[in-house]
C-alpha positions in Angstrom: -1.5 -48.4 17.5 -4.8 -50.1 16.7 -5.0 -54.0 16.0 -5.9 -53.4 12.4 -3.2 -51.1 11.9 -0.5 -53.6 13.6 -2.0 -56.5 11.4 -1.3 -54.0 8.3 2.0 -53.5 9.5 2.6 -57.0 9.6 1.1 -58.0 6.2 3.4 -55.1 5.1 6.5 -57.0 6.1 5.5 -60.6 4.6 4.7 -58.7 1.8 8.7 -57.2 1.6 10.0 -60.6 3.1 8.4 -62.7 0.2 9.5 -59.6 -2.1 13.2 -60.1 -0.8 13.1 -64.1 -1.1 12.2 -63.3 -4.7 15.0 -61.2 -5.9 17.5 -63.3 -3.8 16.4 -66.8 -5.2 16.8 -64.9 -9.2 19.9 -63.7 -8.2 23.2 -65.6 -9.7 25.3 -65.3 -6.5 21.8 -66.8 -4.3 22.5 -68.1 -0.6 20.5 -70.7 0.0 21.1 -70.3 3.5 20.0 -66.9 3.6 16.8 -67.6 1.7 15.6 -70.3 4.1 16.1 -67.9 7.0 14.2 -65.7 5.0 11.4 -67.8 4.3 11.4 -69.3 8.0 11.2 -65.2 9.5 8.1 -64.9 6.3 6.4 -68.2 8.5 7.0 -66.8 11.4 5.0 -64.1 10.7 2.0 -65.3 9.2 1.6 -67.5 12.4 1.6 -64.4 14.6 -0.6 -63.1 12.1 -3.2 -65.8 11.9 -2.8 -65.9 15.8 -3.5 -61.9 16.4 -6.8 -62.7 13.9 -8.0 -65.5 15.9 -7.6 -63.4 19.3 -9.2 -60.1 17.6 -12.3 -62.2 16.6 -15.3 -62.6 19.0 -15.7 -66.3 19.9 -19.4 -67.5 18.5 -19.6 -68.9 22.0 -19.0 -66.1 23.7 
């Protein structure tokens, strides 16, 4: 699997994770608990997103 089509993958699953946090925090019988492991696992993955962009890009002072 290529770098770009990790990264998709991974934007893919924020994407459902923020998609899931939604529906959960309009729903009546909402667990907070569950939502904040939710939205911690949605950080989670934008840091190892913005980490695998800064590693794929060429250093200017390279």
């Amino acid at each position: 699997m290529s770098i770009a089509h990790f990264i998709n993958a991974l934007q893919q699953r924020h994407y459902e994770l923020d998609l899931e946090i939604q529906l959960l925090a309009r729903s009546s019988s909402a667990d907070d608990v569950q939502i904040k492991l939710l939205k911690l696992k949605k950080l989670q993955l934008k840091d190892r997103l913005d980490r695998i962009r800064a590693e794929a890009q060429p250093s200017a002072s390279r």
